[in-house]
C-alpha positions as CSV (number, residue, x, y, z in Angstrom):
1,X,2.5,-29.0,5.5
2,X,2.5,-25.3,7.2
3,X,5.7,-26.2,8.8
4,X,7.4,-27.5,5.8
5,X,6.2,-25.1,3.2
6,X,7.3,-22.1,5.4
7,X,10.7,-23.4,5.8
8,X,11.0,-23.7,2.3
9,X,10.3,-20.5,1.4
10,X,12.2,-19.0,4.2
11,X,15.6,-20.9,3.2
12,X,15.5,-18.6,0.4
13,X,16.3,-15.9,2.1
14,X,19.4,-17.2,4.5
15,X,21.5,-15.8,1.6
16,X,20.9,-11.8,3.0
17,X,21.6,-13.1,6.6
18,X,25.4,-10.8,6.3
19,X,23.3,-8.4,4.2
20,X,20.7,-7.5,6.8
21,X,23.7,-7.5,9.5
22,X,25.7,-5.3,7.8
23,X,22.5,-2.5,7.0
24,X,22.5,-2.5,10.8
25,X,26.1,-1.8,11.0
26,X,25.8,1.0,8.5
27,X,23.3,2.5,11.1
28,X,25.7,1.8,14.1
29,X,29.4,3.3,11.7
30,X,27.5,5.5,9.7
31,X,28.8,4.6,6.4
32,X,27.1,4.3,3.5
33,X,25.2,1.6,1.5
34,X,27.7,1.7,-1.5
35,X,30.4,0.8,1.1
36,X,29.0,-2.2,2.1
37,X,26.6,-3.4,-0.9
38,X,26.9,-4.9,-4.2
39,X,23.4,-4.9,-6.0
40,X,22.3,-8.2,-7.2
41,X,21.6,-7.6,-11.0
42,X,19.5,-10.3,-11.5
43,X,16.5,-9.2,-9.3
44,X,16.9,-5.3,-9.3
45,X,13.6,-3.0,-10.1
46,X,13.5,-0.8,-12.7
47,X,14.4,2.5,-11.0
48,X,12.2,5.5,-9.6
49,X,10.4,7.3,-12.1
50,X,10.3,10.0,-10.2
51,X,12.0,11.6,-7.3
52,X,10.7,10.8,-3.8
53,X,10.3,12.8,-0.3
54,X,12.1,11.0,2.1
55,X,12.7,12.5,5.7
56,X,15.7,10.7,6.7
57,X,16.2,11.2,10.6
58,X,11.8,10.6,11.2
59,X,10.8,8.9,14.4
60,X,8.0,7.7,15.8
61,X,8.1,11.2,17.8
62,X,8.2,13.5,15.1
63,X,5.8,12.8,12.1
64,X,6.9,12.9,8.8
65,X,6.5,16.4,6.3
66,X,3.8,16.2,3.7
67,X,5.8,15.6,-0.1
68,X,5.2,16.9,-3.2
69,X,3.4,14.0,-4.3
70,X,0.9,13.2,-1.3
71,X,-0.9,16.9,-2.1
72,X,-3.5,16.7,0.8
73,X,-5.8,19.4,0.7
74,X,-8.8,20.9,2.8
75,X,-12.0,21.7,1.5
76,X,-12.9,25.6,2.6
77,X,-16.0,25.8,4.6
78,X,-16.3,22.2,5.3
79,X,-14.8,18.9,6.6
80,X,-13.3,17.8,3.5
81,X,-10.0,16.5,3.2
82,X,-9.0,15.6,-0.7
83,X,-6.1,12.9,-1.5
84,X,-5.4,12.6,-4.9
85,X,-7.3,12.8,-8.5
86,X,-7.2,10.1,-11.4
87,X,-9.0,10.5,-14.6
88,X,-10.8,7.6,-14.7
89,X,-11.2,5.7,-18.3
90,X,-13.6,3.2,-17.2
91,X,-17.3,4.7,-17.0
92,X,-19.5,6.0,-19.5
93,X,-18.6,9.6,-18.7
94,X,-15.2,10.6,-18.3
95,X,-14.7,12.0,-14.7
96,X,-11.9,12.5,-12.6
97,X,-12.6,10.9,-9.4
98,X,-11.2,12.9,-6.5
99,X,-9.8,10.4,-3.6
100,X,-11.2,12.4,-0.2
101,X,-12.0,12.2,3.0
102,X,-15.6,13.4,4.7
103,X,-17.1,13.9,7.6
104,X,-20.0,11.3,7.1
105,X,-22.7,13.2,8.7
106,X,-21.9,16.4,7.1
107,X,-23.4,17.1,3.8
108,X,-21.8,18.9,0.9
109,X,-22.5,20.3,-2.7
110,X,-19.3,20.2,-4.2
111,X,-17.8,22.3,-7.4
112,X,-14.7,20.9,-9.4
113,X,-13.0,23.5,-11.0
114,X,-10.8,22.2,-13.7
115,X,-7.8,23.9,-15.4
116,X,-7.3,22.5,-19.3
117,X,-5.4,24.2,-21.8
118,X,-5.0,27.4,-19.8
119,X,-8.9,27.6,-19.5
120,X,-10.7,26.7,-15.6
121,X,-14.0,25.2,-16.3
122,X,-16.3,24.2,-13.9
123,X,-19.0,21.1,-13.3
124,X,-20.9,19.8,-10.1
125,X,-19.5,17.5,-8.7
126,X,-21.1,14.2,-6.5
127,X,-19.8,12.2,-3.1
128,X,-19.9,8.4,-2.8
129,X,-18.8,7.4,0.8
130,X,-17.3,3.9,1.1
131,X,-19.1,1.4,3.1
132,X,-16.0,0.4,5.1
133,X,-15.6,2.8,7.6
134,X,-15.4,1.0,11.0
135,X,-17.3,3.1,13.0
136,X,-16.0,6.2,12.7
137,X,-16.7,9.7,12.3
138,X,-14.5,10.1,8.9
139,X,-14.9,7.7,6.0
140,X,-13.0,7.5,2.8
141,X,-14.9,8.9,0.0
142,X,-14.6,9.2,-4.0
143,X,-16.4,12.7,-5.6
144,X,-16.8,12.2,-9.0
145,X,-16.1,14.9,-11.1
146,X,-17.7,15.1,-14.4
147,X,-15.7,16.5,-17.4
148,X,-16.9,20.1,-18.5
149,X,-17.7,20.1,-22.6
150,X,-14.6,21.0,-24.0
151,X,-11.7,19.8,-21.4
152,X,-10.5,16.6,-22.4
153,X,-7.4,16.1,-20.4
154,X,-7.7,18.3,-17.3
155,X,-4.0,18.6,-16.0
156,X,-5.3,20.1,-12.4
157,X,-8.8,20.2,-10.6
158,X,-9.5,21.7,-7.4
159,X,-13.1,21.1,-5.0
160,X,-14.8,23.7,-3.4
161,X,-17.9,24.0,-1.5
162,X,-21.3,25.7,-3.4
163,X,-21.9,27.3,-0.1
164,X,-18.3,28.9,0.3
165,X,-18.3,30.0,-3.2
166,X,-14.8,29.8,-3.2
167,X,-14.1,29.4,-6.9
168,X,-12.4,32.8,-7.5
169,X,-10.0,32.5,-4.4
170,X,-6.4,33.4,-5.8
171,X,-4.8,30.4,-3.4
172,X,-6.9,28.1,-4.3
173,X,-5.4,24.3,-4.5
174,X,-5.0,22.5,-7.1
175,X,-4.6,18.5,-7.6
176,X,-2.6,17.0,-10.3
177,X,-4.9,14.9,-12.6
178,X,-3.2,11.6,-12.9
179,X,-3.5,8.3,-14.9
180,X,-3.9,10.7,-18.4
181,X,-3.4,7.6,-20.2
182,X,-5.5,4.5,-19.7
183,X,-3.2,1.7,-20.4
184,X,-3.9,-2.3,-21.2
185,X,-0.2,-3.9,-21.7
186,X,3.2,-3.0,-21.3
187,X,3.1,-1.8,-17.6
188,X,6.7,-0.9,-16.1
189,X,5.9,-3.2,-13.0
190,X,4.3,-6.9,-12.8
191,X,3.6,-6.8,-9.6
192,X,3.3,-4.1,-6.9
193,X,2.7,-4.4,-3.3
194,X,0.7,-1.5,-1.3
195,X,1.7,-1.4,2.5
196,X,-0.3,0.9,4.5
197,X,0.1,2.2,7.0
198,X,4.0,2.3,8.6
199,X,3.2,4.2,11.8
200,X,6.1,3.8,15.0
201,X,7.8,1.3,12.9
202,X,10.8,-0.3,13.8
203,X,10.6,-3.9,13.7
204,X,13.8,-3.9,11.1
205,X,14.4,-7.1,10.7
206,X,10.8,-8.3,9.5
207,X,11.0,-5.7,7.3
208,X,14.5,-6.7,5.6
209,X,13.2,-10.2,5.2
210,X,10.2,-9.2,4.0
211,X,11.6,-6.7,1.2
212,X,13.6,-9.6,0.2
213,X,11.4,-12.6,0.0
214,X,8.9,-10.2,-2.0
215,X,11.6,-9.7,-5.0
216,X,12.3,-13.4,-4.7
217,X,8.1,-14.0,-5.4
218,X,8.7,-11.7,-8.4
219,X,7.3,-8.1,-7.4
220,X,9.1,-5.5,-8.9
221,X,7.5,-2.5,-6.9
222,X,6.7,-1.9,-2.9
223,X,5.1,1.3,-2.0
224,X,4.9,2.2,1.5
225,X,2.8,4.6,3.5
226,X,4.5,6.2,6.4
227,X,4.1,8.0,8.9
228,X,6.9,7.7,11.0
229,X,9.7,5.3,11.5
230,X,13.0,4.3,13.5
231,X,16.2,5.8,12.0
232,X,17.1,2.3,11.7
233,X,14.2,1.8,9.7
234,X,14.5,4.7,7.6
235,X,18.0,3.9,6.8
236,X,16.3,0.4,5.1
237,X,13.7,2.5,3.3
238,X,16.3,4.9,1.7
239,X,18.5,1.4,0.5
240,X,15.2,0.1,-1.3
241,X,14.3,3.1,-2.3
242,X,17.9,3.8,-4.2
243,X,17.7,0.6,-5.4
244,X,14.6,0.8,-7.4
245,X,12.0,-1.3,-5.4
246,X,10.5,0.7,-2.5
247,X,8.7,4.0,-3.4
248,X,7.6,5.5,0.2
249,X,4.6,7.8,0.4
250,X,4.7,10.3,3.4
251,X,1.9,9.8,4.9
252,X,0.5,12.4,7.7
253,X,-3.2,13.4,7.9
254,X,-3.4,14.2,11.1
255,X,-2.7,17.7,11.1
256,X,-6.7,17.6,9.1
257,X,-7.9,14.8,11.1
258,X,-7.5,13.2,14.6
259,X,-6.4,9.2,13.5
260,X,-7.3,6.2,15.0
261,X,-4.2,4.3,16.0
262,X,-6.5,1.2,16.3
263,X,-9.3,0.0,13.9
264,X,-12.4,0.2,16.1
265,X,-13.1,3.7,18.1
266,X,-13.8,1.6,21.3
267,X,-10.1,0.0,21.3
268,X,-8.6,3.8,19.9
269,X,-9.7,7.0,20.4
270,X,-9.4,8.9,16.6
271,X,-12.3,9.9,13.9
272,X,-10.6,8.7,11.6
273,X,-9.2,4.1,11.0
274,X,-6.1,3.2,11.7
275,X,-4.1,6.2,10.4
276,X,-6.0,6.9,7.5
277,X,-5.2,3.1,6.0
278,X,-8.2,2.9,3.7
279,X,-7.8,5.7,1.5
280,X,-3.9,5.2,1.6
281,X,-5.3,1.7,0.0
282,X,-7.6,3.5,-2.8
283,X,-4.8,5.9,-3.6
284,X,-2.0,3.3,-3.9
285,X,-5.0,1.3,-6.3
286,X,-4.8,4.1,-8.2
287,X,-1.9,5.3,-8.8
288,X,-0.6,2.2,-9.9
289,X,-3.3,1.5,-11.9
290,X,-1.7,1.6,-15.1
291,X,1.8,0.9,-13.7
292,X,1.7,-2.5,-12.9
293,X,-0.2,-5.4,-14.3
294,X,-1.1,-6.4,-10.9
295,X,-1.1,-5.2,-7.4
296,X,-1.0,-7.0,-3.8
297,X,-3.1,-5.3,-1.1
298,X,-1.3,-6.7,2.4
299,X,0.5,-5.9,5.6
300,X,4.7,-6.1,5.7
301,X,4.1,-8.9,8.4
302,X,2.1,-10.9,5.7
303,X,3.7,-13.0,2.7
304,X,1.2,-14.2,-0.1
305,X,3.1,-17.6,-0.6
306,X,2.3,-20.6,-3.3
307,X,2.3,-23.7,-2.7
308,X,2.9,-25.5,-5.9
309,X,5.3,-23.0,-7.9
310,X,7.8,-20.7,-6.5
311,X,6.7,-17.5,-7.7
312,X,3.9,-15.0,-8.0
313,X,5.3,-14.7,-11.7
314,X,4.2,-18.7,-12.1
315,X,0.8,-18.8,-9.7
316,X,-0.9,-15.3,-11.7
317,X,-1.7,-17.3,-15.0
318,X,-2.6,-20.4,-13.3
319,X,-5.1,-18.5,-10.9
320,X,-6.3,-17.3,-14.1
321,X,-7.0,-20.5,-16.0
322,X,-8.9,-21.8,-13.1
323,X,-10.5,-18.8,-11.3
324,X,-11.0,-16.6,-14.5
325,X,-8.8,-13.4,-15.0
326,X,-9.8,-10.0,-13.9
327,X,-11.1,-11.4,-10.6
328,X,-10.5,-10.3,-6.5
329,X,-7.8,-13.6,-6.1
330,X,-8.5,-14.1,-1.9
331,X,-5.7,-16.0,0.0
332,X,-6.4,-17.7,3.4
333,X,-4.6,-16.1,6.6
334,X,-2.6,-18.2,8.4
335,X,-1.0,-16.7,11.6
336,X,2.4,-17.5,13.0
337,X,2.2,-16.1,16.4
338,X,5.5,-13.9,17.7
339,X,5.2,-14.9,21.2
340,X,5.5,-18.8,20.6
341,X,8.8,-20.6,19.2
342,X,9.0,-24.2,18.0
343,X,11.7,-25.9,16.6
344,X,12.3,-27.0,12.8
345,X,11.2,-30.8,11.8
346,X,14.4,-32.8,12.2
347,X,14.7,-33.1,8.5
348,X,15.3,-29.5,8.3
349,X,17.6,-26.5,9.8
350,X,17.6,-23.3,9.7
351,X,20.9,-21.0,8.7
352,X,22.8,-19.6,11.2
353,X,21.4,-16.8,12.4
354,X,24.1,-15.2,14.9
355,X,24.4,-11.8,12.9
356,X,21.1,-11.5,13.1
357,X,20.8,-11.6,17.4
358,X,21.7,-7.4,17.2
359,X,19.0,-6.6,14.7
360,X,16.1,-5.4,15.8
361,X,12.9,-6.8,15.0
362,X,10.9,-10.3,14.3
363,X,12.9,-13.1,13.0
364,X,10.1,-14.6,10.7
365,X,12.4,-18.0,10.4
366,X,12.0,-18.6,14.4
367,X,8.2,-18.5,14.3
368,X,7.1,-22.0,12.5
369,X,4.1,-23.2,15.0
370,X,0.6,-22.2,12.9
371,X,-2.7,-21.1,14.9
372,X,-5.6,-23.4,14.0
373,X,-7.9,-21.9,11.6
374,X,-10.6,-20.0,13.0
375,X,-13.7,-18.2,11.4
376,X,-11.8,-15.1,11.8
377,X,-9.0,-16.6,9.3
378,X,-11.2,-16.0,6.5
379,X,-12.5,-12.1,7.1
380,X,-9.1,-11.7,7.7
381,X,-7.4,-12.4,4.1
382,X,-5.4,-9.8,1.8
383,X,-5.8,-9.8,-2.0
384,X,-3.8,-9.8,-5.5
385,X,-6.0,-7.9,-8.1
386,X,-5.7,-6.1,-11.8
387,X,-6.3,-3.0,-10.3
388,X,-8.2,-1.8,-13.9
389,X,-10.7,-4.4,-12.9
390,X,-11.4,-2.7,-9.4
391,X,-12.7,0.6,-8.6
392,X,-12.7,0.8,-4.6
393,X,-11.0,-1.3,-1.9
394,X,-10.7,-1.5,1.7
395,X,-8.5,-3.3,4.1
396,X,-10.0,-7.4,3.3
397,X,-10.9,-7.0,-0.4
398,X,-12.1,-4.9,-2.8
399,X,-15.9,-3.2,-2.2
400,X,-16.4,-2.9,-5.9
401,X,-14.7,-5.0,-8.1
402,X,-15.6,-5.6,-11.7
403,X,-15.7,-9.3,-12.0
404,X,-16.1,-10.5,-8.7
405,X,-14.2,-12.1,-5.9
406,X,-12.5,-15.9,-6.0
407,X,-11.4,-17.3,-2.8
408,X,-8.0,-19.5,-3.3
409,X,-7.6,-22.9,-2.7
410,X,-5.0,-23.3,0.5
411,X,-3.7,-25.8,-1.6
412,X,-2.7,-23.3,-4.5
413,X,-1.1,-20.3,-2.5
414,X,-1.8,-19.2,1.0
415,X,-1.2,-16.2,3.3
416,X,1.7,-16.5,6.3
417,X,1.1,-13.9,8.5
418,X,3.5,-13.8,11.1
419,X,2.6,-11.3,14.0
C-alpha cells in the first residue's frame, strides 16, 4: 500500500520535471523567471498582501538581515527576547499576548506599555513558559498583556522590566499589535503550511517538489522561516514568493541568543532548540490565525498525504464528520529513508527523470522502500489544525488546544516523510 500510494501521489508531479530543470538553468544563465515560466492559472495563490524581506544572494555562511516584519526585540535589563504581539479575541479579558523568549531560570516583573489613539497606557504584565523546551536554557514564552481601561485596539506595545524602569526611554521598541480583527469565515487562504526552520538549506530539488505537490493537495499559502539558504535555493524562494504562495520570514535570533543546531543540548551545543523552531511555530499560529481556515504544522521533507481522496480540500470535512471539527487532526509518520533506493512495483514507472540528474537535492520519487513503524513513529507526527481553536504549539502537536487532539486513521491520510 505504502508503495503504491506514494507513487500515486508522486506521478502528479512528473509534469514540473522541465520546470524544476529549467529553475536550475536560470541559476546557471542568469535569466530570469519570466523568461522561462508561464504561471499555471489554475492553481496560483492569491498574491502577497504585503511586501516581503528577501535577501537574495544569503548562504549558509552569511545569515540573513532581520525584516520589517520579524521585529525581534530585547528586553532591557534582562534576558528577554520578544517576537511578535497578537491581540488575542479568545479569553475573558482582552490581552495582547506577546510571543518571547526567556531565560527560564531568570525571573521577571514585566510592564506593557501600550500606545492607543496617541495615548501610552500601561498594565502589568504576566509570563507563561511553554512546557516544550528540550532541555535547554531558553524556552519560548507568551506574556500576557492585559488591556489598560480605555485602549481598545492598541496599535503598538512595548515590554519592559519593573526593575529597569525603562518606561520613559525615548528609543524604546515598539511591536505592532496584530490580528485587530478576530475573524470566523471568509479567510484569504484555506490552507497554510508553516516550515520552520530553513537553516544551511540547499537540498533544491525536495524543495521544488515539495512546493508543488503542496498546491496540488490544495494549500494556497507556505510560509518559511529562514535563516540561511543556497543561492540556488533562494532563487526558488523568490519564484514562489512572486508567484503568490511562499511568504519567507527572515529568521535570525542568534545575534540575542546562542541556537541549538540540534534538538537536544547533548547532540548541539546552543541555549536555545533547533534555531529557535518553537516560537517560529507559535508566531506562524498566529499570524495566520485569521488568514487561513486551517494551518499545517510540518517539515518541507514531510507530505501530509490522503489516502482515499486526492486533496486536503476533500479529507478536511471528512476528518470533521468523523473526528469532530475544531480538533488537533494527528497524521502517522512514515519515513522513506534517503540512503536506501528500491525499485517501482512492475505495474508502475516512474517519468523520466534525466533533467533532474543536475539538480541538486533529494529526488522524493527514488525513495519508495518504508521503515517499519516503530514507537517512535507516533511521537513523531505533524498536525493540521484551525489555528482559532489552539492557543500554543510545539514541534509534535499543539500543548494547548481547545478541543483536544484526534489521532488519524492511517487508512484516511498519513504522513511520508522522506529524509
Amino acid at each position: 500500500m505504502g508503495h503504491n500510494q506514494k507513487i500515486k501521489w508522486l506521478m502528479c508531479i512528473a509534469s514540473v520535471i522541465t520546470f524544476i530543470y529549467l529553475l536550475y538553468c536560470t541559476y546557471e544563465t542568469g535569466k530570469t523567471f519570466h523568461h522561462w515560466i508561464k504561471y499555471n492559472e489554475a492553481i496560483a495563490s492569491p498574491p502577497i498582501v504585503y511586501e516581503l524581506h528577501v535577501t537574495p544572494n544569503s548562504s549558509p555562511e552569511h545569515a540573513v538581515p532581520l525584516g520589517p516584519y520579524t521585529s525581534l526585540a530585547a528586553v532591557k535589563g534582562t534576558k528577554t527576547l520578544l517576537i511578535s504581539a497578537y491581540l488575542e479575541h479568545r479569553t475573558d479579558e482582552k490581552q495582547v499576548r506577546v510571543i518571547a523568549v526567556v531565560l527560564r531560570r531568570e525571573n521577571v516583573a514585566y510592564r506593557c506599555l501600550f500606545r492607543c489613539q496617541e495615548k501610552q497606557l500601561l498594565s502589568n504584565g504576566s509570563a507563561s513558559i511553554h512546557r516544550d523546551h528540550f532541555g535547554f536554557a531558553y524556552g519560548t514564552a507568551d506574556i500576557m498583556c492585559p488591556l489598560p481601561s480605555g485602549c481598545e485596539t492598541p496599535s503598538s506595545i512595548a515590554v519592559t522590566s519593573a526593575a529597569a524602569n525603562t518606561t520613559d526611554d525615548p528609543n524604546q521598541e515598539f511591536l505592532e499589535v496584530k490580528n485587530q480583527q478576530e475573524k470566523t469565515e471568509s479567510f484569504p487562504y484555506n490552507f497554510t503550511v508553516c516550515i520552520s526552520t530553513m537553516f544551511d538549506f540547499t537540498n533544491v530539488l525536495q524543495l521544488v517538489q515539495s512546493l508543488e505537490m503542496l498546491q496540488l493537495l490544495g494549500v494556497n499559502r507556505v510560509v518559511v522561516y529562514k535563516t540561511s539558504c543556497s543561492p540556488e535555493t533562494q532563487r526558488i524562494l523568490d519564484y514562489y514568493t512572486h508567484k503568490g504562495l511562499v511568504e519567507v520570514i527572515p529568521w535570525s535570533l542568534s545575534r540575542y541568543v546562542n541556537v541549538s543546531r540540534s534538538w537536544l543540548p547533548e547532540h548541539g551545543p546552543g541555549e536555545l532548540h533547533y534555531f529557535g523552531q518553537i516560537p517560529a511555530l507559535n508566531d506562524c499560529l498566529y499570524r495566520y490565525m485569521y488568514q487561513s481556515r486551517y494551518v499545517a504544522l510540518h517539515d518541507i521533507d514531510e507530505l501530509i498525504l490522503p489516502q482515499t481522496v486526492t486533496s486536503w480540500v476533500e479529507l478536511l470535512p471528512l476528518l470533521e464528520k468523523k473526528y469532530g471539527a475544531n480538533k488537533c487532526y494527528r497524521f502517522e509518520n512514515d519515513v522513506f529513508p534517503i540512503n536506501f533506493m528500491s525499485p517501482p512495483p512492475a505495474s508502475q514507472s516512474l517519468p523520466p527523470q534525466a533533467d533532474w540528474k543536475n539538480v541538486p537535492g533529494v529526488n522524493i520519487l527514488a525513495h519508495l522502500y518504508k521503515e517499519p513503524i516503530f514507537s517512535e513513529t507516533y511521537s513523531n507526527f505533524k498536525i493540521i489544525v484551525n489555528p482559532r481553536a489552539v492557543f500554543s504549539t510545539s514541534v509534535h502537536g499543539a500543548l494547548n488546544a481547545q478541543d483536544g487532539w484526534s489521532w488519524i486513521d492511517r487508512s484516511i491520510a498519513r504522513m511520508y516523510h522522506t529524509r
